[in-house]
KOLLUM-881339 format. One line per 8 residues: number of its first residue (from 1); their letters; for each residue x, y, z of C-alpha. Coordinates in nm, 3 decimals, decimal comma, padded with zeros to 5 digits. Layout:
BEGIN
NUM = a = X Y Z; ...
***
This chain:
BEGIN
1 = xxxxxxxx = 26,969 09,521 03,895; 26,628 09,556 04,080; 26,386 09,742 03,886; 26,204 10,027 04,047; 25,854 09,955 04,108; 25,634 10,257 04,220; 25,426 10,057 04,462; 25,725 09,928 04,662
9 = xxxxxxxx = 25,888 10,247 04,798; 26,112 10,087 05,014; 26,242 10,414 05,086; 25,914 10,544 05,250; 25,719 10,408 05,553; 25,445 10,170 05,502; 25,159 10,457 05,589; 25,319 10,706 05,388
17 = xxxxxxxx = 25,315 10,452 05,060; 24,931 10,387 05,157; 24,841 10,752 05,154; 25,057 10,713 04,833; 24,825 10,458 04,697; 24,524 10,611 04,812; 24,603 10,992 04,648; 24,598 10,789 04,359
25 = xxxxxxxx = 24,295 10,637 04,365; 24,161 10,881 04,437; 24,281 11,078 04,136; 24,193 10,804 03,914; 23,806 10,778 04,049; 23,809 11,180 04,014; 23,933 11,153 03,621; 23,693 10,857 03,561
33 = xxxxxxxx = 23,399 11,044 03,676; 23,472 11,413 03,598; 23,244 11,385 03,297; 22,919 11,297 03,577; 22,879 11,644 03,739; 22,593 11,765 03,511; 22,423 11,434 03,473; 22,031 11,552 03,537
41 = xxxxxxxx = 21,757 11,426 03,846; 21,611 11,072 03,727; 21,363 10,869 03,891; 21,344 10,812 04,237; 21,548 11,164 04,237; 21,196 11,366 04,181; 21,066 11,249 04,508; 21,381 11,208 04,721
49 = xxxxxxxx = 21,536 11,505 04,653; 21,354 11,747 04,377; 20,979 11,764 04,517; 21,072 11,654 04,887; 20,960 11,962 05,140; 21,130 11,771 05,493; 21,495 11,798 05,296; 21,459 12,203 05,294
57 = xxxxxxxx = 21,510 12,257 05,645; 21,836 12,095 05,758; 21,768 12,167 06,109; 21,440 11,993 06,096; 21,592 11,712 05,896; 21,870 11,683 06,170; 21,614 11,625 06,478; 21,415 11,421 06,265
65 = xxxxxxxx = 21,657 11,156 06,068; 21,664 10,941 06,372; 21,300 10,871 06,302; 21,355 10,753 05,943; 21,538 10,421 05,791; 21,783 10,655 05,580; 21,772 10,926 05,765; 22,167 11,044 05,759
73 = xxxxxxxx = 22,110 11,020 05,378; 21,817 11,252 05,404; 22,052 11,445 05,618; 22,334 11,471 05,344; 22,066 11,596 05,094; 21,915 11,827 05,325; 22,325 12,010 05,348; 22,334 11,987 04,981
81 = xxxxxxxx = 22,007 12,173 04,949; 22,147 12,425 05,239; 22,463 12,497 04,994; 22,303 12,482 04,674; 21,982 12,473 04,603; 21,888 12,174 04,298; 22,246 12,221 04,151; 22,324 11,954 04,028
89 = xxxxxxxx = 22,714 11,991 04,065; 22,719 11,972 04,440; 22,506 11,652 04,484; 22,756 11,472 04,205; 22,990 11,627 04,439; 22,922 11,481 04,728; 22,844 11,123 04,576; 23,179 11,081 04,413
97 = xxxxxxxx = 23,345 11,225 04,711; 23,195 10,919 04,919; 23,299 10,642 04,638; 23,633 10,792 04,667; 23,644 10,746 05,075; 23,509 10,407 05,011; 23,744 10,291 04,746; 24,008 10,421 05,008
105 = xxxxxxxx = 23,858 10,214 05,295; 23,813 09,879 05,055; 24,208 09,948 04,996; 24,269 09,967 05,381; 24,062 09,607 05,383; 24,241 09,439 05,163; 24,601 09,497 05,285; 24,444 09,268 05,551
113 = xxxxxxxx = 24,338 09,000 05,310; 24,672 09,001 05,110; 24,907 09,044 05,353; 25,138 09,165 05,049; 25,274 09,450 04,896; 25,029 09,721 04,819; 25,027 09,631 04,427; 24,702 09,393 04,471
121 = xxxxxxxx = 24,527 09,540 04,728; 24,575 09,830 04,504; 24,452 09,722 04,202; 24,124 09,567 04,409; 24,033 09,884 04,528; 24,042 10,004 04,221; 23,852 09,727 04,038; 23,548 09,819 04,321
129 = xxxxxxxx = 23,609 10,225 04,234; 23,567 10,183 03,858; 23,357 09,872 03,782; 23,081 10,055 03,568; 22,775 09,823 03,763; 22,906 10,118 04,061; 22,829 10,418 03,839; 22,414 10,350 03,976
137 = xxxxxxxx = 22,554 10,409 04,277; 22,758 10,688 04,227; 22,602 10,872 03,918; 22,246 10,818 04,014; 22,174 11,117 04,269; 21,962 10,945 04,523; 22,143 10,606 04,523; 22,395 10,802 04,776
145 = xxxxxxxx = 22,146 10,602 05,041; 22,382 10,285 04,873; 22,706 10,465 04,873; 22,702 10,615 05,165; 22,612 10,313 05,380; 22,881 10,120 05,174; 23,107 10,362 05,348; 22,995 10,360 05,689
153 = xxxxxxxx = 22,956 09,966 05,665; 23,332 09,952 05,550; 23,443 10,173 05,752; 23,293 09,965 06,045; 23,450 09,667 05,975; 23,818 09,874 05,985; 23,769 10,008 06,251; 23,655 09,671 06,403
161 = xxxxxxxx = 23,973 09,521 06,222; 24,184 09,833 06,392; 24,004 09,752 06,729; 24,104 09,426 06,735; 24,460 09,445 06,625; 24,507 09,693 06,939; 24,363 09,404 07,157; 24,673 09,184 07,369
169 = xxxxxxxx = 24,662 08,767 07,326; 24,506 08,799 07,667; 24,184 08,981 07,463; 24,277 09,337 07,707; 24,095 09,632 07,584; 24,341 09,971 07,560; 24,204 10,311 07,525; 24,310 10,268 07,150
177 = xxxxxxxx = 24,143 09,986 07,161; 23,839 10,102 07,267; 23,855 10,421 07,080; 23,861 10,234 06,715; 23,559 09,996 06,906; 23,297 10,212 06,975; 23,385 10,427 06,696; 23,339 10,105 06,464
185 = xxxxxxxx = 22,997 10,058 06,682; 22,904 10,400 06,573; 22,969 10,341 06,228; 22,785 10,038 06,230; 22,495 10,252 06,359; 22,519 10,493 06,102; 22,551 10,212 05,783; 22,179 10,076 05,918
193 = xxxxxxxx = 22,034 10,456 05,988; 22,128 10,547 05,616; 22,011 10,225 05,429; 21,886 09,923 05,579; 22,036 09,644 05,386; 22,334 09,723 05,554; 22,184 09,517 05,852; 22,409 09,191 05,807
201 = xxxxxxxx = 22,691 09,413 05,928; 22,737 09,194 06,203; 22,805 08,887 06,031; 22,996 09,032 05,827; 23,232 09,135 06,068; 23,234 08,809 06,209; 23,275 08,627 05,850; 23,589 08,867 05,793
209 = xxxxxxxx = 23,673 08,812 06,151; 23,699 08,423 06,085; 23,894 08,431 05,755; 24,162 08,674 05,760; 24,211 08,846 06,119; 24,447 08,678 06,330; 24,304 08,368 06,546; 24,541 08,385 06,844
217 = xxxxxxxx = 24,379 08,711 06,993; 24,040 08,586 07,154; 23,739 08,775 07,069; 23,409 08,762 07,275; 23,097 08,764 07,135; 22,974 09,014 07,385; 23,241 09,239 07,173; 23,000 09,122 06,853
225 = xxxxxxxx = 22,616 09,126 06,996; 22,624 09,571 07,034; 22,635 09,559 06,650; 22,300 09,412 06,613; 22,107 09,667 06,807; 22,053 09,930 06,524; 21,942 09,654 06,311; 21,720 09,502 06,537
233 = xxxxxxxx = 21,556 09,830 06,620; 21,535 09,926 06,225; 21,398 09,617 06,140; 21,114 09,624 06,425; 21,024 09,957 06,331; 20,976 09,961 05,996; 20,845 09,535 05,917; 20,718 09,418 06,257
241 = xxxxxxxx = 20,504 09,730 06,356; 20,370 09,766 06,007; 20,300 09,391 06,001; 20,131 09,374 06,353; 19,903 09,674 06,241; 19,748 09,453 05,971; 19,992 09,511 05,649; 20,150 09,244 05,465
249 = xxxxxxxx = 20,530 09,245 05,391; 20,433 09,284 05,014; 20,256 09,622 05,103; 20,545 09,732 05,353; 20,796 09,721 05,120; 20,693 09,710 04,738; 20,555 09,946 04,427; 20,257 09,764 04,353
257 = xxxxxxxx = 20,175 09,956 04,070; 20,483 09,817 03,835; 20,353 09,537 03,619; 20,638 09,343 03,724; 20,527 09,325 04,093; 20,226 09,208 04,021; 20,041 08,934 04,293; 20,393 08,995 04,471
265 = xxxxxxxx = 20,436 08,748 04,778; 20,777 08,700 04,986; 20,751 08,347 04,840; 20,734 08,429 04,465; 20,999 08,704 04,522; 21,275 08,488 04,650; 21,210 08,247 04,390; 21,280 08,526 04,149
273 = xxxxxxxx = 21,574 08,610 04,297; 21,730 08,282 04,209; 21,744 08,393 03,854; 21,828 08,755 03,953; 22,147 08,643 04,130; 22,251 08,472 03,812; 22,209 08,797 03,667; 22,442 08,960 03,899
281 = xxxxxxxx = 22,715 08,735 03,882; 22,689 08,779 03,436; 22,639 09,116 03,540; 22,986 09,133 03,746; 23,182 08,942 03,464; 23,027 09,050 03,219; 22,917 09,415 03,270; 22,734 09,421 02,942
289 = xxxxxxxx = 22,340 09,550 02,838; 22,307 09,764 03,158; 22,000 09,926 03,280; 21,892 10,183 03,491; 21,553 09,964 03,514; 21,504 09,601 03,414; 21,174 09,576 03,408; 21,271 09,230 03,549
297 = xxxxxxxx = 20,931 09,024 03,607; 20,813 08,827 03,938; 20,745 08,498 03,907; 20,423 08,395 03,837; 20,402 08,020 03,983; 20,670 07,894 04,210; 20,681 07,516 04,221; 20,797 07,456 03,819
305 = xxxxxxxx = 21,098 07,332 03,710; 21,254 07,670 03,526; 21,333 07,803 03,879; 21,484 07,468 04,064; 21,803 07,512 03,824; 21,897 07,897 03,959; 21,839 07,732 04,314; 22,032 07,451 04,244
313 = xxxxxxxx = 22,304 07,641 04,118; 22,323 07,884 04,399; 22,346 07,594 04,667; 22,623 07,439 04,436; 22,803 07,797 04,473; 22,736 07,779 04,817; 22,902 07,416 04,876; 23,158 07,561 04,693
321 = xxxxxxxx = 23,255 07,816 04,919; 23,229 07,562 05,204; 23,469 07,336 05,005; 23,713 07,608 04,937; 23,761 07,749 05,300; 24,123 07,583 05,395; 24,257 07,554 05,031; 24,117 07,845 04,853
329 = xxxxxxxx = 24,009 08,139 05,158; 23,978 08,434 04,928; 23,712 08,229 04,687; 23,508 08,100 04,961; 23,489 08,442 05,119; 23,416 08,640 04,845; 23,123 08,383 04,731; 22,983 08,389 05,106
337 = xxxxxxxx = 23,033 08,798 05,109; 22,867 08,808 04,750; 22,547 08,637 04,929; 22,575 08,812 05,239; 22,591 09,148 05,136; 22,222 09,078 04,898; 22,043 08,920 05,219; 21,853 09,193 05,305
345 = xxxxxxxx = 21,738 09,292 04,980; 21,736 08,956 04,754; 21,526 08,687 04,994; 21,205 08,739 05,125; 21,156 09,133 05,161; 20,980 09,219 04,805; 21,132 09,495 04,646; 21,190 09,603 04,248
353 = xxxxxxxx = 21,342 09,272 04,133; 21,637 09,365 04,029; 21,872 09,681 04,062; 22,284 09,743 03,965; 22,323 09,925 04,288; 22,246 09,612 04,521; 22,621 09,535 04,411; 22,768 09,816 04,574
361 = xxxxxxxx = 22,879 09,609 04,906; 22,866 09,239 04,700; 23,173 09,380 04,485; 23,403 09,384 04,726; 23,332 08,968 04,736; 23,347 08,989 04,366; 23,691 09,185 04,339; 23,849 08,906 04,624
369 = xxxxxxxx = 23,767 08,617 04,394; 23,832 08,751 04,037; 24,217 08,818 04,191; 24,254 08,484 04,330; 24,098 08,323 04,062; 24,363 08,497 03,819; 24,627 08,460 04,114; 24,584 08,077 04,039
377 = xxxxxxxx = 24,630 08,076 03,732; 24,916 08,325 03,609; 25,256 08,433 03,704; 25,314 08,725 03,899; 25,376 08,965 03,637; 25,126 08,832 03,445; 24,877 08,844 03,688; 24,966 09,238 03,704
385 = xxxxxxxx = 24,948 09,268 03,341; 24,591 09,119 03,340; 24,435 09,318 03,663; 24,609 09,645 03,548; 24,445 09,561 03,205; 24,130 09,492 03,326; 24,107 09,826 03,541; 24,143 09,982 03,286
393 = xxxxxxxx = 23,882 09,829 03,022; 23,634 09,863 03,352; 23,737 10,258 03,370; 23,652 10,329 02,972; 23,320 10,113 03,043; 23,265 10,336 03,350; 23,333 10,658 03,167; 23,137 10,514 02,876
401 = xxxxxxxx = 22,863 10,471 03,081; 22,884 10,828 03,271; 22,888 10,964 02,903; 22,501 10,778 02,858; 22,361 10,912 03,191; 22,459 11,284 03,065; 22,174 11,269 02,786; 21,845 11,136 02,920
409 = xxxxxxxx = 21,700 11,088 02,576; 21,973 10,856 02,498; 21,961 10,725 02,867; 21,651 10,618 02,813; 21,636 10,493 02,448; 21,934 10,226 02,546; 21,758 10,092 02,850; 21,449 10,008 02,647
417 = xxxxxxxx = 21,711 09,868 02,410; 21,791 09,643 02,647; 21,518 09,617 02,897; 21,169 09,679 02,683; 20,911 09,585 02,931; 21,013 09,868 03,212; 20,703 10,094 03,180; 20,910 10,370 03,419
425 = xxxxxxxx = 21,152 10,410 03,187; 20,897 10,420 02,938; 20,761 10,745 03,146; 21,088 10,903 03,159; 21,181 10,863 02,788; 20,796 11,005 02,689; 20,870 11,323 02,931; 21,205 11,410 02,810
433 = xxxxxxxx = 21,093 11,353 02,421; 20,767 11,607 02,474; 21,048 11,827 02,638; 21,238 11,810 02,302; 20,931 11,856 02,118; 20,918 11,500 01,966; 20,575 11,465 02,106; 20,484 11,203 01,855
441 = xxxxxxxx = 20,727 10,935 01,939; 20,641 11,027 02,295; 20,257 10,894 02,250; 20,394 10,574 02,068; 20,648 10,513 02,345; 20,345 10,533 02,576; 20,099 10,340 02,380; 20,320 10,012 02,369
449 = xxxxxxxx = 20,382 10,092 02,771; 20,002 10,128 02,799; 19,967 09,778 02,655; 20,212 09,622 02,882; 20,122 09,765 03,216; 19,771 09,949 03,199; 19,742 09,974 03,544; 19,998 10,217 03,556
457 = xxxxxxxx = 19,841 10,539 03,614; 20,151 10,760 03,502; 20,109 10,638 03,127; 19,793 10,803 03,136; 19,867 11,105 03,265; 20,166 11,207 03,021; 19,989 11,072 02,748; 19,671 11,344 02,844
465 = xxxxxxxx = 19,977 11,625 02,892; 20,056 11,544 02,535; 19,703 11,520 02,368; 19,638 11,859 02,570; 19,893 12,034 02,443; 19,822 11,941 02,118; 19,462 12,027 02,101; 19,352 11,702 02,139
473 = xxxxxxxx = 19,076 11,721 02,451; 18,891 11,430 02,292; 19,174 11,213 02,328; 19,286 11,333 02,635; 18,961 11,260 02,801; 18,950 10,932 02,652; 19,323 10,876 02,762; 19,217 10,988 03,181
481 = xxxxxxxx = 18,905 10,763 03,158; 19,069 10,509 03,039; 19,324 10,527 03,366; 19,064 10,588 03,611; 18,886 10,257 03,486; 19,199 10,065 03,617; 19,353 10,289 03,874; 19,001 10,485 04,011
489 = xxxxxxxx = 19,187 10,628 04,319; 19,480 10,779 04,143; 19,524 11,116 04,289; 19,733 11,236 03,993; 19,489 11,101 03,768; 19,214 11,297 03,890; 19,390 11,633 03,923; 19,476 11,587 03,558
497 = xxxxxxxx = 19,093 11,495 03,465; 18,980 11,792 03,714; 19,268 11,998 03,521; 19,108 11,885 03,140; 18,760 11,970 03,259; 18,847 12,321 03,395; 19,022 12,349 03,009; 18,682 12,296 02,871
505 = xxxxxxxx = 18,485 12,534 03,091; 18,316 12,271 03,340; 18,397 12,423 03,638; 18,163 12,286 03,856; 18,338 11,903 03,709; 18,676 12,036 03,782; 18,561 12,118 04,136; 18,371 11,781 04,177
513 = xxxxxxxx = 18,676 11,587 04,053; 18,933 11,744 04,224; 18,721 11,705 04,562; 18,750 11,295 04,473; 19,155 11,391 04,472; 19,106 11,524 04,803; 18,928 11,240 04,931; 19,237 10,995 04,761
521 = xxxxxxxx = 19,456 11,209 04,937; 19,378 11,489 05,170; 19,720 11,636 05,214; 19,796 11,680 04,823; 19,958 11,999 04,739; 19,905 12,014 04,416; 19,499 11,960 04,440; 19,442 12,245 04,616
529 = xxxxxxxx = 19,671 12,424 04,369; 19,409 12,304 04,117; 19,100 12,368 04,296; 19,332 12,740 04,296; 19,287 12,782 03,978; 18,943 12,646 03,901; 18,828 12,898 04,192; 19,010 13,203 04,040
537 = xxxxxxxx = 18,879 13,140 03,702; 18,535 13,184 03,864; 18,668 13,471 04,061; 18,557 13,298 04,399; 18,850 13,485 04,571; 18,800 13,356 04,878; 18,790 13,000 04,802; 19,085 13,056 04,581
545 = xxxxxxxx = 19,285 13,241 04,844; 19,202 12,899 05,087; 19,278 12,654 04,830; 19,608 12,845 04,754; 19,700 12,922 05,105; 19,634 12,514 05,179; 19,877 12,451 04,936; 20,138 12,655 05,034
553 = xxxxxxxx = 20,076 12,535 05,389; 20,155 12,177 05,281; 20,434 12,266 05,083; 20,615 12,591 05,177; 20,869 12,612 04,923; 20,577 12,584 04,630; 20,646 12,919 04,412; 20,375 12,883 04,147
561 = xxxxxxxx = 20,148 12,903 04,429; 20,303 13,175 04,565; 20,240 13,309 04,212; 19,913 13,224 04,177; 19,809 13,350 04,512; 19,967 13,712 04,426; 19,724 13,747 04,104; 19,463 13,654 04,315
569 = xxxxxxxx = 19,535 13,930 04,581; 19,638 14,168 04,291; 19,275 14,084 04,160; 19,168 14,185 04,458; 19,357 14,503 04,446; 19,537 14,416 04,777; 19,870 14,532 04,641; 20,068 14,520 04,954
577 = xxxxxxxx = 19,971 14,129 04,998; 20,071 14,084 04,646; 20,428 14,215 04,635; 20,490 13,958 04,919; 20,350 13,689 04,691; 20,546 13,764 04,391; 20,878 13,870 04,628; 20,813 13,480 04,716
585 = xxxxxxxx = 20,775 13,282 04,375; 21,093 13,488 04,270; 21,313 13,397 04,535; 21,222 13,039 04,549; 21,229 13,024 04,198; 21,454 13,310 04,047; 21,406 13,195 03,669; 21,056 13,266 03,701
593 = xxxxxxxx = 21,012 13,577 03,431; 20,659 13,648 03,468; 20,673 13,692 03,886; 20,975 13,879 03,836; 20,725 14,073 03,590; 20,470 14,127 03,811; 20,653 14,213 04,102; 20,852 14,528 03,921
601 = xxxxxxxx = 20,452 14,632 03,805; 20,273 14,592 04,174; 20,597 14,802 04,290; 20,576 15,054 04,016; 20,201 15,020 04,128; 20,304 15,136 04,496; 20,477 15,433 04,352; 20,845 15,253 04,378
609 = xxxxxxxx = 20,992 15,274 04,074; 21,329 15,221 04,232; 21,287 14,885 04,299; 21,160 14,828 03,897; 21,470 14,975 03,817; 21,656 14,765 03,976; 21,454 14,440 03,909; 21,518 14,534 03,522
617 = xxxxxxxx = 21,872 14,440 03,410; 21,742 14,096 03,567; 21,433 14,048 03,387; 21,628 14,135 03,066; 21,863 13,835 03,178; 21,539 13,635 03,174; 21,301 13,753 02,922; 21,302 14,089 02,691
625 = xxxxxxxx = 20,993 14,134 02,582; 20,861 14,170 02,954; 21,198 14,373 02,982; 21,071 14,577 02,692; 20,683 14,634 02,841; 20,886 14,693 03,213; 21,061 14,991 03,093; 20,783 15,140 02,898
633 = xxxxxxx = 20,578 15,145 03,223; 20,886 15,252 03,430; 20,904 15,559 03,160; 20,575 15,593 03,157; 20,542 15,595 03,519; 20,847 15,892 03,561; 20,665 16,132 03,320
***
């Protein structure tokens, strides 16, 4: 008697067992990652997302994401900001929601390459969903620029697949045809718009086009060339221009403060990425020693013997895959995909070295050989046995791994554990100990970090916070001098130095210092913020009210200026002005106690005790000793 097998439903249609199939992977992916939907901002978050002004105002962000290389990203953040503010919740929302889609689309894919029942393209797409190397792209907030293009650069090549299977064996278009066409096209458009290493979609199309789609149906290249127009327009706009105004492709593209980029040149870069491929493939195997940041060094001479064996060894892959092509498709594909897909990002273009979310597109190479490879050697059943085991040793790794992004501290411990010479992680480990109050093993964490990469002006800076707060202004000066020997046009390093000297009463210093910001960078919120502050503690109103008003001009949505600026006006006994100040800083910022505070006083002030009334269960929420002094002065105000 035939056993029943869940993924043969012979008694169902073929697109009613894929929606099967793809309900549950997507139930799967949503269990695997349910424990990610409080994981906190980290790195490149801050600036993307956190501190960036142009992602508050999504109809600005909407006529301008045309204009920018990841634009429709921006976009997506911009909706999540609309919705809900810095939650968290809806931005892991959103990014799991796209791995899901894409995990669905990879499925759709690979029913092409097998040509089976749905049991192994199955099991692929779920192999890509929970490998834990995809959790940077998933888990990590901002890396939706990675996810998100994986989509629409899957999604293209469907569509393209769709397209094509709706051409006749005379190559006729059909209005279905063309429908899944340009709709593939715009797709295509949208992979490049949201992250630019999705650029080889082209080729890729016309590498899946050559191995699995069927050869009798011609296909013009005029039906290929349309695909290339986003790309070529991305890539003139953000390398050539920049290049033919005098920049190099080194300053284009890379961090040059990271120790590891150091005397960065396109040359020395791809000759790192020899090794770093190597990495990828252990990486894929073997998803071991992760790390949000390797810390992964550029070469620092190119013509020795230590990098001719990765290079070697990547052409032997390479030969490889041209060997394979008749007798062993799937290998050969996946190995040419695998390169492919890290083109744009692994040759000549110097970025960060390495990074796990550069695998995002490369795994769906990785997933077609792994099979076949295991396809050659077991039995059917066996084979089952083995992928269904490995899914599921990838999903504990995967949830494993989700677990470590939810606590920073521990985050961060275990990729110095494994990567010791990052300095950024170093940064983000020192912030979130002084946050716990471990300040001490903050300044040590810094002080190795210091020794391994002292050009690195944010070292400096937390390690000043921390002898600050402590008391220690000898040692915090020392610290800032120190930086600005090695990084004298830091702009962060000066507003902290302008900061210190306003600490120690030398105003006119703080002033002088802070005016050196301004020449670094004359469009710096937070300097004028500063020169705020030195101005108000000289009561210089005026200036104060301009460096304040600068600020907010710059950056809007800034509610400690907003603060600021109302104690100034309050100062000035313009209590009207003031009310509109503090009304500010607590909407854009309703945790804020002490504008909440204030605002309940200037209104009791006005005579409007109605409004402190009402602002009182709130501030009791918040903080109760201001509670407590509110409703003395509200009782002392009705008497």
């Amino acid at each position: 008697m035939q056993r029943f097998n869940p993924l043969r439903m012979t008694r169902f249609s073929p697109a009613l067992q894929s929606f099967f199939a793809m309900i549950c992977i997507a139930l799967v992916g949503s269990l695997v990652y349910a424990n990610t939907y409080q994981v906190p901002w980290y790195f490149d978050d801050m600036p993307a997302i956190v501190e960036n002004q142009s992602i508050r105002d999504c109809q600005q962000t909407l006529l301008s994401f045309m204009s920018s290389g990841r634009g429709i990203a921006a976009l997506t953040f911009a909706l999540n900001y609309h919705f809900g503010g810095l939650d968290v919740f809806g931005y892991h929302f959103v990014n799991i929601g796209i791995h899901l889609l894409t995990a669905c689309v990879v499925f759709l894919l690979l029913k092409r390459v097998f040509q089976s029942p749905l049991l192994l393209p199955w099991l692929g797409s779920l192999l890509f969903l929970l490998h834990p190397l995809q959790t940077q792209s998933v888990t990590y907030i901002v890396q939706r620029m990675t996810s998100l293009a994986g989509l629409f650069f899957f999604l293209a090549i469907y569509l393209f697949v769709r397209a094509k299977e709706e051409v006749d064996f005379a190559g006729r278009f059909y209005s279905r045809s063309w429908a899944f066409y340009l709709t593939s096209l715009l797709c295509g458009a949208f992979a490049v718009l949201t992250k630019q290493n999705a650029a080889v979609l082209p080729i890729a199309i016309l590498l899946f086009d050559r191995y699995f789609l069927f050869q009798g149906k011609t296909w013009e290249w005029k039906r290929i060339l349309p695909f290339f127009i986003v790309p070529t327009w991305v890539a003139f706009k953000d390398l050539a221009l920049p290049m033919a105004g005098g920049k190099s492709m080194a300053m284009v593209s890379s961090m040059q403060t990271l120790v590891s980029q150091d005397n960065i040149t396109p040359l020395k870069y791809l000759v790192t990425e020899f090794s770093v491929v190597w990495l990828y493939i252990r990486l894929l195997f073997l998803p071991y020693s992760q790390a949000l940041d390797y810390g992964y060094p550029v070469v620092t001479s190119v013509f020795v013997w230590s990098n001719l064996w990765p290079l070697l060894g990547i052409l032997a892959l390479l030969w490889l895959a041209f060997s394979l092509r008749k007798s062993r498709p799937l290998i050969s594909f996946g190995i040419l995909w695998f390169f492919l897909a890290l083109l744009v990002e692994s040759t000549i273009i110097p970025l960060d070295p390495v990074f796990e979310h550069r695998l995002y597109v490369p795994m769906f190479g990785f997933v077609l050989v792994l099979i076949d490879i295991l396809r050659g050697l077991l039995q059917p059943r066996q084979l089952t046995a083995v992928l269904l085991a490995v899914v599921l040793f990838v999903g504990l790794l995967t949830w494993n791994r989700n677990a470590l992004w939810n606590d920073p501290v521990a985050f961060y411990e275990d990729n110095l554990l494994h990567a010791p010479n990052s300095e950024r992680v170093a940064v983000g480990l020192a912030i979130n100990y002084v946050e716990n109050g471990q300040s001490d093993s903050a300044r040590e964490v810094l002080e190795r970090a210091v020794v391994l990469n002292p050009k690195y002006d944010q070292l400096y800076v937390i390690l000043a916070k921390i002898y600050i707060e402590g008391g220690q202004f000898d040692q915090a000066m020392q610290a800032l001098q120190n930086g600005l020997a090695v990084a004298p046009y830091s702009k962060t390093l000066l507003n902290k130095l302008g900061v210190l000297y306003d600490l120690l009463g030398q105003a006119q210093l703080a002033i002088q210092t802070l005016d050196k910001a301004l020449s670094v960078e004359p469009e710096f919120p937070l300097t004028y913020l500063n020169l705020g502050v030195v101005y108000a503690g000289l009561e210089r109103w005026v200036d104060a009210v301009g460096s304040y008003r600068k600020a907010i001009d710059l950056s809007y949505e800034y509610p400690l200026a907003h603060f600021n600026l109302g104690v100034v006006y309050y100062n000035k006994k313009d209590l009207p002005a003031a009310q509109e100040q503090f009304r500010v800083a607590v909407t854009q910022d309703p945790e804020n106690a002490e504008a909440l505070f204030n605002l309940a006083s200037v209104a009791l002030e006005l005579g409007d005790s109605g409004t402190a009334v009402t602002l009182l269960p709130r501030l009791r929420f918040l903080n109760q000793d201001l509670a407590r002094e509110l409703g003395s002065e509200v009782r002392a105000s009705n008497q």
